[in-house]
N, C-alpha and C positions, 0 to 999 in steps of 0.2 A: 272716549279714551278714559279707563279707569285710575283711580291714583295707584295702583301695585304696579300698571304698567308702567308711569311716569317713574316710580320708583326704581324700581325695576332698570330700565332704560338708563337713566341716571349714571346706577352704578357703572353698566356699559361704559359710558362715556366715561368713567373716571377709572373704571380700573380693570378696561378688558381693548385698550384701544393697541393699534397696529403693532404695539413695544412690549405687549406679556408676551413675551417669548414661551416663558412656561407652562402655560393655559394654552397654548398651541403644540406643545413639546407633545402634552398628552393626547393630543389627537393625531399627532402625527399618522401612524399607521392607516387609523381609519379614512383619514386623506390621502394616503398613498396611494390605496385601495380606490378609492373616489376617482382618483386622476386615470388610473386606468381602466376602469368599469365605465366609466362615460362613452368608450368606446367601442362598448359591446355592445348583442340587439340581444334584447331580452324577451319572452312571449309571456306576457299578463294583463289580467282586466281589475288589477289592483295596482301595480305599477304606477311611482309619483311620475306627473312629467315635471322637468325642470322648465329651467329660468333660465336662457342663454342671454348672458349679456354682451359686446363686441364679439370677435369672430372665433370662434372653437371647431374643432371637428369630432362629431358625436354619431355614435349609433341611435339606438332610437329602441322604444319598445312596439313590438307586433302588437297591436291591437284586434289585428282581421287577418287570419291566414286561410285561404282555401282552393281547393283545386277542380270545385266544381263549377262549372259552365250552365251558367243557367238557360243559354240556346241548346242543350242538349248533346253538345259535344261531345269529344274523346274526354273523360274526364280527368286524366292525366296529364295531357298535353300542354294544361296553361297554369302558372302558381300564382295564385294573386295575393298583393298584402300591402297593408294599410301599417306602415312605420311612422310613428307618433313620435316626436322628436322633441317638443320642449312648446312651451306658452308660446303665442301667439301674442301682438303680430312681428315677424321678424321679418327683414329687410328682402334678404335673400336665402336661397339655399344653392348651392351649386357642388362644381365637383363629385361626384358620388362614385363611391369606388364600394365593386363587388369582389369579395374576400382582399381587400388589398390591389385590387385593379382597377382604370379605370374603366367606368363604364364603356366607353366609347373601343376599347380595345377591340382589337377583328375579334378575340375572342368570343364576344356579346355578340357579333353584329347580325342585326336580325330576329334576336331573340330578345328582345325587353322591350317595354314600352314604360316611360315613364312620368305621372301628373305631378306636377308641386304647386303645393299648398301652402303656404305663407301662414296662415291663420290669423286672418280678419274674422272678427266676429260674426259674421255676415257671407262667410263663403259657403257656396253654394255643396251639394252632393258631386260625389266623385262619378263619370258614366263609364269610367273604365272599369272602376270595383264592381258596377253594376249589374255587368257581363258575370260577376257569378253570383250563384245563389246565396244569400244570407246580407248583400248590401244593397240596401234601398235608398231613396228618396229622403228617409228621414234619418240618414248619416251622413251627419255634414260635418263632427267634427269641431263642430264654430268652436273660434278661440285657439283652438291646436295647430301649429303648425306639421307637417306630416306631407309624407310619400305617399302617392299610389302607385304599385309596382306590379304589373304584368311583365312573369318570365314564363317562355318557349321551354321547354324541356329541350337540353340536350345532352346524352350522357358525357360528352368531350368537353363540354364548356364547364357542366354543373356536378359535382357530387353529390348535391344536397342541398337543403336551402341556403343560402350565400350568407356571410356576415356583410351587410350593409352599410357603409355611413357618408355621410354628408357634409360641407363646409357650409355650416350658417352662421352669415349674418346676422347678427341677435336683433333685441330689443329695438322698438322706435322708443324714443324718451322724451320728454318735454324739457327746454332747457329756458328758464325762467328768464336770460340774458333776453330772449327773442318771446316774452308773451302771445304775440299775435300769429307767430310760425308754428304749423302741425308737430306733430310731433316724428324724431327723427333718428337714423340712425346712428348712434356716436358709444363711444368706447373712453369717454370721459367718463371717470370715476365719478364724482360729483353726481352729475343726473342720471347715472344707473344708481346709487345709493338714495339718491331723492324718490326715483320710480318706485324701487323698494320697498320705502316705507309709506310712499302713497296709494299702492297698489293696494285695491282690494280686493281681490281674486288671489293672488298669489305670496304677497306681501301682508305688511300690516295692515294697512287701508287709512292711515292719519288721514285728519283733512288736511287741506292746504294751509290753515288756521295757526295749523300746529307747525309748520317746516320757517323756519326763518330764510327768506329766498336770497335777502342780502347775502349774506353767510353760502349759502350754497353756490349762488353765482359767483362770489369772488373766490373760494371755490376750484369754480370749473373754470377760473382761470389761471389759476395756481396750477393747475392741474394741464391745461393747455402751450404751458412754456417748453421749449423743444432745449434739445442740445445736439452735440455731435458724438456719436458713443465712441469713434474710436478715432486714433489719429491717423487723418488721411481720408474720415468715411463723410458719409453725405452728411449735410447738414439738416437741422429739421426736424431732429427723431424728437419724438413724444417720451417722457420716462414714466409718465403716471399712464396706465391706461387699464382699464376693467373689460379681462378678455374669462370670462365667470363660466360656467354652469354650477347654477346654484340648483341644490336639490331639497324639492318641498318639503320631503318630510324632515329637514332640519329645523330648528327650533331658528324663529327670529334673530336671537341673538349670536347664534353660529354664522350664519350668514354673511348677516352684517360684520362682525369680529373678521370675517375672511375677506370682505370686502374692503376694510380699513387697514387689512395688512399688507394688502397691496398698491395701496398709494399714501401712507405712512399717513393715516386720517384719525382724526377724533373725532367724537360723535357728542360734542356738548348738550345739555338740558338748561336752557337760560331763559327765564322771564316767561314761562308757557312755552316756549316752541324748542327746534331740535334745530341748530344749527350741523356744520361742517366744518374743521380745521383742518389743512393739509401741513404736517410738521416743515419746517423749513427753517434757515437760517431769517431772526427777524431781532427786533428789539424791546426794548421792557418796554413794558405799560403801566406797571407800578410799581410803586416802593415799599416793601417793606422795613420800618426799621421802629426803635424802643418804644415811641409812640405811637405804632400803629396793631404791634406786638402784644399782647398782653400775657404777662406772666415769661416763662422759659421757652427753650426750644430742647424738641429731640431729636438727636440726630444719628443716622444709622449709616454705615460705614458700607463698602464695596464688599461683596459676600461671593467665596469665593464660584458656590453654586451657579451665581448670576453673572459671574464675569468670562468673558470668552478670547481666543486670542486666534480663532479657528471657524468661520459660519459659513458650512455648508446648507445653500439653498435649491431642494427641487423642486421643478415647475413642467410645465405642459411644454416644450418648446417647439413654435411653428414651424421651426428651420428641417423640423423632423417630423413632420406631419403630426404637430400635438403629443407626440410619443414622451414618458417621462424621460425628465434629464437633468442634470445638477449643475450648478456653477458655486464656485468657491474664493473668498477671497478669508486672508489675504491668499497671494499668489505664493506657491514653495520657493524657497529660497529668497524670500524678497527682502527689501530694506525691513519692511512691515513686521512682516515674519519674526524676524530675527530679532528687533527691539520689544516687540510684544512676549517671546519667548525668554529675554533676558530679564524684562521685568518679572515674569513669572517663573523665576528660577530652573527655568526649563521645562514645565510642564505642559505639557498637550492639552488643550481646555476647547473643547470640539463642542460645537451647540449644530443640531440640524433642527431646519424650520421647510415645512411646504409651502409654498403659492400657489394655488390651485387658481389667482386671475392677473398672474402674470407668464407672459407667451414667449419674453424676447431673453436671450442671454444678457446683454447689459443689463437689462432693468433688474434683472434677476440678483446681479452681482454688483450693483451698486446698492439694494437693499443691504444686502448681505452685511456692503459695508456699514453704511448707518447704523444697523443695528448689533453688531459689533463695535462701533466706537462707541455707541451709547452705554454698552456692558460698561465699559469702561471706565465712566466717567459718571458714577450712579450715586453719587451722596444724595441721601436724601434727609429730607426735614419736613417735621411737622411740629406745627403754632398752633395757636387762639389769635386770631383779629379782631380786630374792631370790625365794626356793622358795613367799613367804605367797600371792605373789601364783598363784599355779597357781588357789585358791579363784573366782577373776572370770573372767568368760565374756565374751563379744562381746557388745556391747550397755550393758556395765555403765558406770557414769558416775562417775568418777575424781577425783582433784585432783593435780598436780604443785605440788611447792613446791621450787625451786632458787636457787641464787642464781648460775648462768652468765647464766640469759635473763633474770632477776630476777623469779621465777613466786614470787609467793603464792599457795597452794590455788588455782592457776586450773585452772576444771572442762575439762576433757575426756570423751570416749566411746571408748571401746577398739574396735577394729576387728579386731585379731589380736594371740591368744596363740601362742607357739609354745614348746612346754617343750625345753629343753635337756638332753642327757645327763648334767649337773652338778647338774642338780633346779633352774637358773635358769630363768628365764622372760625367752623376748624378745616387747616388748611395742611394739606400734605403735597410737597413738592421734591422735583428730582432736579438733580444739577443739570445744568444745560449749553451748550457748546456750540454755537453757531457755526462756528469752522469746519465741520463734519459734512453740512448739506452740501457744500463745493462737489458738482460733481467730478468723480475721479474718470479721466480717459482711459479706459483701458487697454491693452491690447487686442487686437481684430480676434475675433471667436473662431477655434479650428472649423474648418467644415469640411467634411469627407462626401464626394462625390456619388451621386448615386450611377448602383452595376446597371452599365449600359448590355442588358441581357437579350440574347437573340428570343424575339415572340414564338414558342413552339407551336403556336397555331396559326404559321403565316409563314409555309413552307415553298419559296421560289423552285418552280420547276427547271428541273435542270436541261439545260440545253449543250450543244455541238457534240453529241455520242455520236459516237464511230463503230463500226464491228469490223475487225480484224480478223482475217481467214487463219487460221493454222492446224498445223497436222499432228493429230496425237500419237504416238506411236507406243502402244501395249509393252 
């Protein structure tokens, strides 16, 4: 691990974590486009594969298309094709729906046969692909999770090659809580973010050396506490959970940046290693005040750029098979609304932000709100410390006591340390508000029934006809 990466990384953690809404604003589009390109089958042998983390539904890219029969057949009659779907090894794959149907439909029936491939390192060649010319023995694949898909020709079932896709199961992970258990399948943010940067094939590949596990495991327990989303609904729900397709040819630190903004995380650099913070309501850990200060402070006021009264958030939602979809708070017409509109003399102050690894409408729309009251409530300050302060990481939750702005122990959250050549520390921090992480119950999320539509290829014969004699007369 080089010192530009440590550097590098660093900065991440101080000032690109789950709350630059801005540095996300600007990729918006290109994440728009993301969320719904996942879902299409693409044919190249350049083509990245992704990183499914918990459960997504994805197309895949064609790696192998062909329609010749290597027993010498009709060479029309059969399409064979090898859909590569993302890193290996992932739990499961199931569901697979051809253009929008499921497979099992009378449509299909009779006409497909289909292998699934997990992608263990170590799986074997496909003997279905092998029925046609050009896959052998020595296509196996390893590491790729992937379909093999023998289709029948029929002109009523098929126009053409089908669009493809699958519900996987992502990632096995390793969760540091359990050392001496394999590794597994979980949608805990925490140890998809650990695999990440420990992976070497598709991640960074850190060693273990460098992950701080404390920090990560408690963590993935922050991350593991449930609530109830709505009132009246089960109880149990998870709010943090990492439902990903990351795509490789993004740079490390995009990644990660979209992985932190869906379970409101920072990504600290303390003492050699990479810890985890998941934001939450908590308490100071230290003090700032004239003796620990050295010299003034600066302090930067709420701007109106960065303040919002309005966050619209789109995400992938399951409820819709993954299809994109937005939740908004606050709600129109609500108390919220109204008080946040009168502080801002009326004015409409609208931010959208993507989730590309969040699935569920609550979780969607209680981001939303977080990161709207945080607009809100954004004084920031930066000092010089003394050398105690080098001990706090990004993330940590502070108090300043001064008497220039007339601060008693008012809490703050640190955003960036930077150590000085003097052993001082220059410290930049945002105001901070623990009464925001409460989660909000929201109202139950509309759901629209799906058309219960008669199957046009599953025609009941009609029965009791009668012929009736009668007489035509010219």
């Amino acid at each position: 691990m080089g010192f530009f990466f440590v550097a590098a990384l660093f900065s991440i953690s101080a000032g690109i974590t789950y709350s630059s809404i801005q540095s996300a604003k600007k990729q918006a589009k290109k994440q728009a486009d993301a969320m719904a390109g996942v879902l299409v089958n693409k044919e190249s042998n350049i083509e990245p594969i992704p990183v499914i983390y918990g459960t997504r539904r994805v197309g895949g890219v064609r790696v192998f298309v062909s329609t010749r029969d290597a027993s010498g057949g009709d060479p029309n009659e059969y399409l064979y094709i090898a859909l590569a779907l993302c890193e290996g090894e992932v739990d499961a794959i199931t569901d697979i729906l051809l253009d929008d149907k499921p497979i099992t439909v009378s449509q299909y029936t009779g006409l497909y046969t289909v292998n699934v491939h997990t992608g263990a390192d170590n799986q074997s060649y496909d003997s279905l692909l092998a029925e046609a010319n050009g896959w052998t023995t020595a296509h196996k694949l390893s590491g790729v999770a992937y379909l093999a898909i023998r289709l029948k020709w029929d002109q009523d079932a098929f126009s053409g090659i089908p669009e493809i896709t699958a519900l996987v199961r992502g990632k096995k992970v390793y969760d540091p809580r359990s050392p001496s258990a394999d590794n597994a399948y979980s949608a805990n943010p925490a140890l998809c973010i650990r695999d990440y940067l420990t992976n070497a094939r598709y991640g960074k590949g850190l060693p273990t050396s460098a992950i701080n596990d404390t920090a990560f495991s408690s963590a993935a327990t922050d991350c593991d506490q449930s609530v109830t989303f709505y009132s009246g609904g089960p109880s149990g729900q998870k709010i943090f959970q990492t439902h990903a397709v990351l795509q490789t040819d993004e740079s490390l630190f995009s990644n990660i940046k979209t992985m932190l903004q869906g379970c409101r995380g920072f990504l600290p650099y303390t003492q050699g290693t990479y810890g985890l913070k998941i934001d939450k309501s908590g308490s100071s850990v230290y003090a700032f005040d004239k003796e620990t200060i050295i010299g003034g402070i600066s302090i930067k006021g709420e701007e109106k750029k960065d303040k919002f009264n309005r966050m619209i958030v789109k995400f992938p939602n399951s409820e819709l098979d993954y299809q994109p979809d937005q939740a908004v708070w606050p709600d129109a017409g609500s108390t919220e609304e109204t008080t946040f509109l009168s502080e801002d003399n009326g004015t409409l102050l609208v931010e959208n932000m993507d989730l590309e690894t969040v699935t569920n409408f609550y979780v969607a729309r209680d981001l939303a709100r977080v990161m709207l009251k945080r607009s809100r409530s954004a004084i920031r300050a930066s000092f010089t410390a003394t050398s105690e302060s080098i001990q706090l990481s990004v993330g940590d939750i502070v108090t300043v006591t001064h008497p220039t702005p007339a601060w008693s122990a008012k809490p703050f959250q640190i955003e960036e340390i930077t150590l000085n050549y003097n052993g001082t520390c220059d410290i930049n921090v945002v105001e901070y508000d623990s009464s925001i992480y409460t989660y909000d119950t929201s109202a139950e999320e509309t759901t629209y029934p799906t058309p219960d539509l008669p199957d046009p290829f599953s025609v009941v014969a009609p029965t009791g006809l009668q012929v009736t004699a009668s007489t035509s007369i010219a």
